[in-house]
C-alpha positions as CSV (number, residue, x, y, z in Angstrom):
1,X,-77.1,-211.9,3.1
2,X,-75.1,-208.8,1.9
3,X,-77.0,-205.4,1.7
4,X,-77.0,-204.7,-1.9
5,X,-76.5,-200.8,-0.2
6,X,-73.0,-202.0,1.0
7,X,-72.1,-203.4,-2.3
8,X,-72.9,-200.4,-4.0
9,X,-71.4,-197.7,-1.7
10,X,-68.0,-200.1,-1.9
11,X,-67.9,-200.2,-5.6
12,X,-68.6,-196.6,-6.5
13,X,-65.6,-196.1,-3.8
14,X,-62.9,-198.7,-5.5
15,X,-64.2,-196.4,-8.9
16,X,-63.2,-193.3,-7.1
17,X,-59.9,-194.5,-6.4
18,X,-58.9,-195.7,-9.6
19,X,-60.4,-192.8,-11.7
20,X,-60.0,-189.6,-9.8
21,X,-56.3,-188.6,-8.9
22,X,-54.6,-188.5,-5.7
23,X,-54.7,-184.7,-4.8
24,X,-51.1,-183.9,-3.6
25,X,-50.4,-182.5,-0.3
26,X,-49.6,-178.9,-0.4
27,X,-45.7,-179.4,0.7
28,X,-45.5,-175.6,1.5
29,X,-48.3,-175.3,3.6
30,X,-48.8,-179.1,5.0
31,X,-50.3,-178.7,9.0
32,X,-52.3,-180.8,10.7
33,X,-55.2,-178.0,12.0
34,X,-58.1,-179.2,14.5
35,X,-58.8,-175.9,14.9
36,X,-62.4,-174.5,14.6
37,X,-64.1,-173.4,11.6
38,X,-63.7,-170.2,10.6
39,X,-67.0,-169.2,11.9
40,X,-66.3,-169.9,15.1
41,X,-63.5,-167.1,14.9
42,X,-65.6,-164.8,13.3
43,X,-68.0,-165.2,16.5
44,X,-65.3,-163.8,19.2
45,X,-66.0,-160.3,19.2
46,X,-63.3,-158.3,18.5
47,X,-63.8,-156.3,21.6
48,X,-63.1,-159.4,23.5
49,X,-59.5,-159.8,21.8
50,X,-57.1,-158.0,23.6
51,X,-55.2,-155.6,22.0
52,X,-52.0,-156.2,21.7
53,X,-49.2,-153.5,22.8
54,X,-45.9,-153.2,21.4
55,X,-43.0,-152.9,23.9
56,X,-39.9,-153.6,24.0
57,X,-40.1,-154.4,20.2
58,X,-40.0,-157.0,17.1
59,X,-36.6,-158.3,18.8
60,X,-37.5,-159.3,22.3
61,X,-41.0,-160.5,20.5
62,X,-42.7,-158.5,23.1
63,X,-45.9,-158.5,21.8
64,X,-46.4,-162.1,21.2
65,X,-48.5,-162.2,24.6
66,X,-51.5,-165.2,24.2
67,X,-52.2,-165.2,27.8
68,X,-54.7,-162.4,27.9
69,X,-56.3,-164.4,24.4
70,X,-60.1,-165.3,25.5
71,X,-60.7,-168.9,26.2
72,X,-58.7,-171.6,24.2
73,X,-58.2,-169.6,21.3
74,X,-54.0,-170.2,22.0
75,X,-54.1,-173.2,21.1
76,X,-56.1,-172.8,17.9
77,X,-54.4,-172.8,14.6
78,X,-55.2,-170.8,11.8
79,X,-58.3,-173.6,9.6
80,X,-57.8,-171.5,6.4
81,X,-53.7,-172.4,5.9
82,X,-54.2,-175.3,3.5
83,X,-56.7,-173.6,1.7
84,X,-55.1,-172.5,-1.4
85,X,-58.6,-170.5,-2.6
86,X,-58.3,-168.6,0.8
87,X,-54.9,-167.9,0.5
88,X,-55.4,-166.4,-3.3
89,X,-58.2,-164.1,-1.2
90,X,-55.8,-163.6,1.3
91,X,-53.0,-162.0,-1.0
92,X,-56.2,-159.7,-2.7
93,X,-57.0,-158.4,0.6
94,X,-53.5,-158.2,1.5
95,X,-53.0,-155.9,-1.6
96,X,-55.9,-153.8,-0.5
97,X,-55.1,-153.6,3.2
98,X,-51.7,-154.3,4.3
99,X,-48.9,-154.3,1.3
100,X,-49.3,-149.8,1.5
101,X,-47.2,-150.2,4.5
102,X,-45.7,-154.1,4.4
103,X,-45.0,-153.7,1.1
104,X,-45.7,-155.8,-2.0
105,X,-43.5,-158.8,-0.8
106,X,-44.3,-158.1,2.9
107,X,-41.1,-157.2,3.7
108,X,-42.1,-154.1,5.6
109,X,-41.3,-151.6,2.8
110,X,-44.0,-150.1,1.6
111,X,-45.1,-146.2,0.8
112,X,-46.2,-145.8,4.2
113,X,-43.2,-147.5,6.1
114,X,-41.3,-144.5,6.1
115,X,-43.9,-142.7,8.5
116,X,-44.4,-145.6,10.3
117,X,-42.6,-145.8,14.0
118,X,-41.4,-148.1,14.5
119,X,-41.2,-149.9,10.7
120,X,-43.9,-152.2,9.6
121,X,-42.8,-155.7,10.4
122,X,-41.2,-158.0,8.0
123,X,-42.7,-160.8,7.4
124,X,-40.3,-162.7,5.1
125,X,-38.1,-163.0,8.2
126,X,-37.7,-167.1,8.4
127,X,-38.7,-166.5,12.2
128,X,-41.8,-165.9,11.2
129,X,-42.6,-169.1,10.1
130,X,-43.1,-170.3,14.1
131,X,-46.2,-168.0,14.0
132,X,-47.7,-170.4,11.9
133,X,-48.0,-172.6,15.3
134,X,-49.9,-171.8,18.4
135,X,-50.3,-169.5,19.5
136,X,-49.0,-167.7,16.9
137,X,-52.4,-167.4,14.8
138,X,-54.2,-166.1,17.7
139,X,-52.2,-163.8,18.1
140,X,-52.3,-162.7,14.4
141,X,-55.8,-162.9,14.3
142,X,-55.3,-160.2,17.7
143,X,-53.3,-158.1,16.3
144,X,-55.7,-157.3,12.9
145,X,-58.5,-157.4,15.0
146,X,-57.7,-154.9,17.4
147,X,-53.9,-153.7,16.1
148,X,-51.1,-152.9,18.2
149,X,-51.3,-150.2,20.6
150,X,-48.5,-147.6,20.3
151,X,-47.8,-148.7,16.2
152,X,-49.5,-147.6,13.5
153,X,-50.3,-151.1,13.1
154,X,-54.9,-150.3,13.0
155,X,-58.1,-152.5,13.7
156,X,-59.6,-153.7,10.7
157,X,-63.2,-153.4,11.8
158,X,-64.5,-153.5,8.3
159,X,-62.5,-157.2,7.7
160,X,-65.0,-160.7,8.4
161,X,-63.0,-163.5,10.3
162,X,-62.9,-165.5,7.3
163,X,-61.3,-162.3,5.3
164,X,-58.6,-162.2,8.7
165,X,-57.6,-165.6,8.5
166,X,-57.7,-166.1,4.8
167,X,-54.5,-162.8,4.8
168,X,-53.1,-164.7,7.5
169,X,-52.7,-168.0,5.6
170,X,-51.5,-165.9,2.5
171,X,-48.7,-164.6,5.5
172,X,-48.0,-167.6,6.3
173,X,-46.4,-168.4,2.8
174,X,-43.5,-165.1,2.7
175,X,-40.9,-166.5,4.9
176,X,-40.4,-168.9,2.7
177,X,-40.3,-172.8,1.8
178,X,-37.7,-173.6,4.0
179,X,-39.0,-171.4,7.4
180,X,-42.0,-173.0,7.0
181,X,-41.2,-176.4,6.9
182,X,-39.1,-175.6,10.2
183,X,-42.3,-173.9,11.8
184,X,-42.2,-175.9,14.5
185,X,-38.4,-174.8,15.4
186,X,-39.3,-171.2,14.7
187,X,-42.0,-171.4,17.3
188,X,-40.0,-172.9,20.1
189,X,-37.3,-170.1,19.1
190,X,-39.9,-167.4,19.5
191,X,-41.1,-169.2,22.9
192,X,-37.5,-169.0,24.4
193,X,-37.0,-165.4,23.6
194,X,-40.6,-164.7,25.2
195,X,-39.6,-166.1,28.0
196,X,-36.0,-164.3,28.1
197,X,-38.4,-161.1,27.7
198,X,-40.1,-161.9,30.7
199,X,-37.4,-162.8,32.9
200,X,-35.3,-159.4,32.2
């Protein structure tokens, strides 16, 4: 005998599917992300993040260091990068926190860039587009937690996780189309000059 339940529950599915569109994949910002929720981020104190220093500069990629990251948090990717409502927070927090020395276009040449040693980073640079992978977002989500030592790069103590990661998706969008659907290559570019770092 077929549960009337089951009948019901398959019907109003096959009506779904025929009435409601297909929601098309984000091209730009397509990622698979098994991170955690976005609470879970906001629960790592910030104290525990290290904080990041800036040596031998943007170049070498010096400070992209996830070892001292607590727990798994390198391997996490960044849940809020397919969210296109986060990502429209993002770029109004960005405005408000970030573009006075990033500039509008995040291309690191804003009013306060020209006080700034050394110059606010660029994030339109295609490179970029590899920290979209881990452990890039950790990383990120480091350096506006805690900022980069010896930059004026601050903490943002007053920013929730969910306000971090929602400016980091929005960064995730300025190196462009084409960087970002090469992320992947970006991060294994930024890897091998880590690791060229390392062994000079």
């Amino acid at each position: 005998m077929v549960d009337r339940r089951m009948v019901v529950a398959f019907g109003a599915g096959l009506l779904a599917a025929a009435v409601l569109p297909a929601r098309a994949p984000d091209r730009l910002t397509a990622q698979s992300c098994p991170a955690p929720r976005a609470t879970l981020w906001a629960a790592v104190r910030d104290t525990v993040w290290p904080r990041i220093a800036h040596r031998d500069g943007d170049a070498a990629w010096a400070h992209l260091e996830p070892d001292a990251l607590p727990g798994q948090s390198a391997t996490w990717c960044n849940p809020l990068v397919n969210d296109a409502g986060a990502r429209a927070a993002g770029s109004s927090l960005y405005a408000q926190y970030c573009a006075s020395c990033h500039g509008d276009l995040g291309r690191g040449d804003g009013p306060g860039a020209g006080v700034a040693n050394p110059d606010p980073y660029n994030f339109t640079r295609p490179e970029f587009a590899g920290m979209r992978e881990p452990p890039g977002p950790a990383v990120l989500y480091a350096i506006t937690a805690r900022g980069i030592d010896g930059t004026t790069m601050a903490a943002f103590p007053d920013l929730s996780g969910w306000e971090r990661l929602a400016i980091l998706a929005y960064l995730m969008e300025m190196p462009g189309r084409a960087a970002v659907q090469n992320s992947r290559a970006w991060a294994d570019t930024l890897r091998n000059r880590r690791q060229e770092s390392r062994r000079q």
